[in-house]
VMD Tcl script that draws the C-alpha trace (Angstrom):
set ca {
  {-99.07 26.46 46.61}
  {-101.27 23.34 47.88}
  {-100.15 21.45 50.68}
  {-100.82 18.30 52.15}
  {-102.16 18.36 55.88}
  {-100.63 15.43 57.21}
  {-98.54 13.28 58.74}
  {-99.55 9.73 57.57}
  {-96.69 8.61 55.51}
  {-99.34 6.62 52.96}
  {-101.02 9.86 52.42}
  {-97.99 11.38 51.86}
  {-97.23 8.76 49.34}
  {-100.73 9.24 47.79}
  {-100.16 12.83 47.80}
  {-96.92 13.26 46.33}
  {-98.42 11.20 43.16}
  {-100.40 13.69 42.24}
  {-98.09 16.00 40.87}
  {-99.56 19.16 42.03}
  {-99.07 19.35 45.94}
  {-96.12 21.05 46.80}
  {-95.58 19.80 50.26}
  {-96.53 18.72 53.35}
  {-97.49 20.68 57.16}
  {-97.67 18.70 60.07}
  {-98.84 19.38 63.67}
  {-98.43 17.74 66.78}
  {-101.90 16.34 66.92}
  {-101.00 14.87 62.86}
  {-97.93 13.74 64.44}
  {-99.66 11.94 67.09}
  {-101.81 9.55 64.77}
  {-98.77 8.58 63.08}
  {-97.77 4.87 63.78}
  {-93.99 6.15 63.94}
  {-92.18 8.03 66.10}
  {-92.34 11.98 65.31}
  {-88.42 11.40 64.75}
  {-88.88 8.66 62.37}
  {-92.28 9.81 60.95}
  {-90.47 13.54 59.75}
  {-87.53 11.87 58.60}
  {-89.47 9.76 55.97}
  {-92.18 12.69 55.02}
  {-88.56 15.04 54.29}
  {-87.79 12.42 51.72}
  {-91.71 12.16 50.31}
  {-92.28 15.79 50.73}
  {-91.53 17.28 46.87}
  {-90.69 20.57 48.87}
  {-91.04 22.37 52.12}
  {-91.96 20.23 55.32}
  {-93.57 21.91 58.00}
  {-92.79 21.10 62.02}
  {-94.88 23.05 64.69}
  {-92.80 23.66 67.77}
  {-93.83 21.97 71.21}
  {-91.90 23.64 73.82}
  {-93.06 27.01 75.66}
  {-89.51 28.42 76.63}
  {-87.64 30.28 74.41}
  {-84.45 28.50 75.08}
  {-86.58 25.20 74.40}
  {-88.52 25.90 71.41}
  {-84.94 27.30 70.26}
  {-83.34 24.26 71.01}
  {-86.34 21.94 69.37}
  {-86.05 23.99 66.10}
  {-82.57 23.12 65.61}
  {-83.76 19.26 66.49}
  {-85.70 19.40 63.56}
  {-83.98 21.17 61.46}
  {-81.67 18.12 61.54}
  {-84.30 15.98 60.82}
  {-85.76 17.69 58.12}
  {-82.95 19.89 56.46}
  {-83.44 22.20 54.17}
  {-87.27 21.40 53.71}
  {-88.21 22.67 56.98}
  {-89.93 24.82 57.83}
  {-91.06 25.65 61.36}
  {-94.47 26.71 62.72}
  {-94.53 28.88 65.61}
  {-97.44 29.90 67.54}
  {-98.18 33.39 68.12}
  {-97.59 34.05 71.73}
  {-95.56 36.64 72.83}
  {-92.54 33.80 73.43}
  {-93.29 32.68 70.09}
  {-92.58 35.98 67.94}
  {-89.15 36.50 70.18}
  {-88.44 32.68 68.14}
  {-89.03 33.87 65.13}
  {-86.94 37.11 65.69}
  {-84.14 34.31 66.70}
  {-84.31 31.96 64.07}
  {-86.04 33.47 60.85}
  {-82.72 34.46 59.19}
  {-81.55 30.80 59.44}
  {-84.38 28.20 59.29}
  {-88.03 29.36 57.67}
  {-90.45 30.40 59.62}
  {-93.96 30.47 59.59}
  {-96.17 31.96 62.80}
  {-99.21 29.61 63.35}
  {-102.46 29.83 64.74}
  {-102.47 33.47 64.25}
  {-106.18 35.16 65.04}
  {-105.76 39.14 64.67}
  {-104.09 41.14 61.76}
  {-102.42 42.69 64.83}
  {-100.66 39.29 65.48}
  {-99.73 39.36 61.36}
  {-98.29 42.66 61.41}
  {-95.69 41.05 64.62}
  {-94.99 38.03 62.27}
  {-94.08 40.20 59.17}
  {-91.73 42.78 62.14}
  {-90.22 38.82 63.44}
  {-88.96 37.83 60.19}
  {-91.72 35.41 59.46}
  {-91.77 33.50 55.56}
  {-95.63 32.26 56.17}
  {-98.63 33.88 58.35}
  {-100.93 30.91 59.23}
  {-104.72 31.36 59.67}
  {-107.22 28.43 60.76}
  {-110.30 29.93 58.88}
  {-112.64 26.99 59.90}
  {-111.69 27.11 63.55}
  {-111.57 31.20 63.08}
  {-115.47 31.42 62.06}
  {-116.37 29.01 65.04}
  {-114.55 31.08 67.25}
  {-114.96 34.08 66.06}
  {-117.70 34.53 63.45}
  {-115.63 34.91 60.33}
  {-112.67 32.90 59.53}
  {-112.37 34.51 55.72}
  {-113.02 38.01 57.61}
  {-109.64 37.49 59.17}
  {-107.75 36.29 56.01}
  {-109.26 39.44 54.76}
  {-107.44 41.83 57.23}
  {-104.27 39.52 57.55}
  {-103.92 40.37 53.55}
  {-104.20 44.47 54.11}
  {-101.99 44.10 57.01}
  {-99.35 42.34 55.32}
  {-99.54 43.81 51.92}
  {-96.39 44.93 50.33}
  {-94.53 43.10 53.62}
  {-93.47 39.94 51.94}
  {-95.14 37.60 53.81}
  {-97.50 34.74 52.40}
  {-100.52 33.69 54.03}
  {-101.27 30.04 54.39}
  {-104.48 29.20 54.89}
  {-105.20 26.13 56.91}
  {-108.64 24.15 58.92}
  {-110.41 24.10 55.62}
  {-113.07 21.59 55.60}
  {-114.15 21.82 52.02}
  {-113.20 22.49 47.95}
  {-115.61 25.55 48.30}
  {-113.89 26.82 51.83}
  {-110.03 26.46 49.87}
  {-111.52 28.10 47.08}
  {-113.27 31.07 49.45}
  {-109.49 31.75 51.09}
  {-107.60 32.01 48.43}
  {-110.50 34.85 46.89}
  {-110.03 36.14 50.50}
  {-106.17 36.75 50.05}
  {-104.21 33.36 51.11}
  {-101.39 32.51 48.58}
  {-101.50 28.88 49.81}
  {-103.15 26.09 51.33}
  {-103.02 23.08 53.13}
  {-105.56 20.56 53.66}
  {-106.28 16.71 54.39}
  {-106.01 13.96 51.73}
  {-110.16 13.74 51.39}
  {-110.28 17.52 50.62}
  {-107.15 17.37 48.01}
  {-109.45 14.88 46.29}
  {-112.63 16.18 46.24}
  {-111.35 19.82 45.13}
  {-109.98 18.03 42.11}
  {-114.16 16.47 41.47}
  {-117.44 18.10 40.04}
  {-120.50 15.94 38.67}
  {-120.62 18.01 35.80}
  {-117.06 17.75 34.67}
  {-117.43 14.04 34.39}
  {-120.73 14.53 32.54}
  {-118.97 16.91 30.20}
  {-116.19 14.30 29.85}
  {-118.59 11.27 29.00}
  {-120.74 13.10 26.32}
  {-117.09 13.55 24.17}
  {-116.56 10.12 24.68}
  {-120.14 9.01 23.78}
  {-119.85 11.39 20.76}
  {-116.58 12.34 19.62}
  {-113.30 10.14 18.52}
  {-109.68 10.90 18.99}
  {-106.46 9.13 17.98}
  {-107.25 6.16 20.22}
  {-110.49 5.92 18.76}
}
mol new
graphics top color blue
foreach p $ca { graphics top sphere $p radius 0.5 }
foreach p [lrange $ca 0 end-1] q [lrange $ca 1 end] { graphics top cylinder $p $q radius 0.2 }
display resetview
């Protein structure tokens, strides 16, 4: 599936006319450029969102990030899903929560760290390939090993930080079964010069019932 990366309720809007993205993933820093309050601004993308609606967790206690995913479960209902990082506080979340709310484990950088999300109960293992290669050298490397690590485990990679139609298209070859990206990059993947070339030269040429 292809999600939107956002938490701008006009690009959700925008988004959700399209037809073909399946949902929405938010952040806190997404959250934070919204002009609404993260309250208000999840409770209007649940009813844009044609499916699941993702919330990263802020706390860093378990019996606060506990406590926060049941917050926005409220919010959100039964489109939520919740990101969790991938500290060691993090997985013991997941462990708590995956048989009752969705759960995806976020900013994930090793297979190791997969293999823990698939043992937590984890729906969704996230990678940031873009911010993966600058950190360390090969972002599509890790999707890679995430994919033999989690093979046969049930869990579905989502790959996220994509900055271009070629990147998307390089994770998915790589292994990811989704991805999420930013309005600009929804757009472009659906463009190629020579698609609209093709497109004029029928309608220079050709005729159809309109014709």
């Amino acid at each position: 599936m292809i999600y939107l990366d956002s938490a701008i309720i006009k690009e959700a809007q925008i988004a959700e006319k399209l037809g073909w993205v399946k949902g929405i993933t938010t952040n806190p820093t997404l959250l934070a450029k919204s002009d609404l309050s993260p309250q208000e601004t999840l409770k209007q993308l649940a009813v844009i969102s044609p499916g699941e609606l993702y919330y990263q967790l802020t706390a860093t206690d378990f019996d606060s990030m506990v406590a926060e995913a049941w917050q926005a479960f409220q919010i959100i209902g039964s489109k939520t899903v919740l990101k969790v990082p991938a500290t060691p506080t993090g997985f013991q979340v997941v462990a708590c929560l995956s048989s009752d709310i969705p759960c995806s484990v976020t900013a994930i950088y090793s297979a190791a760290q997969a293999a823990i999300a698939a043992e937590a109960g984890a729906k969704y293992a996230i990678a940031y390939v873009n911010r993966a290669t600058r950190l360390l050298g090969d972002g599509l490397k890790l999707v890679r090993e995430m994919s033999a690590v989690l093979e046969g485990s049930g869990v579905e990679i989502l790959a996220a930080s994509l900055k271009s139609p070629e990147e998307a298209a390089n994770a998915i070859m790589a292994g990811s079964h989704h991805l999420t990206l930013p309005l600009n990059i929804l757009e472009a993947m659906t463009y190629h010069e020579l698609s609209n070339q093709t497109v004029e030269e029928f309608n220079q040429n050709g005729r159809g019932i309109l014709s």
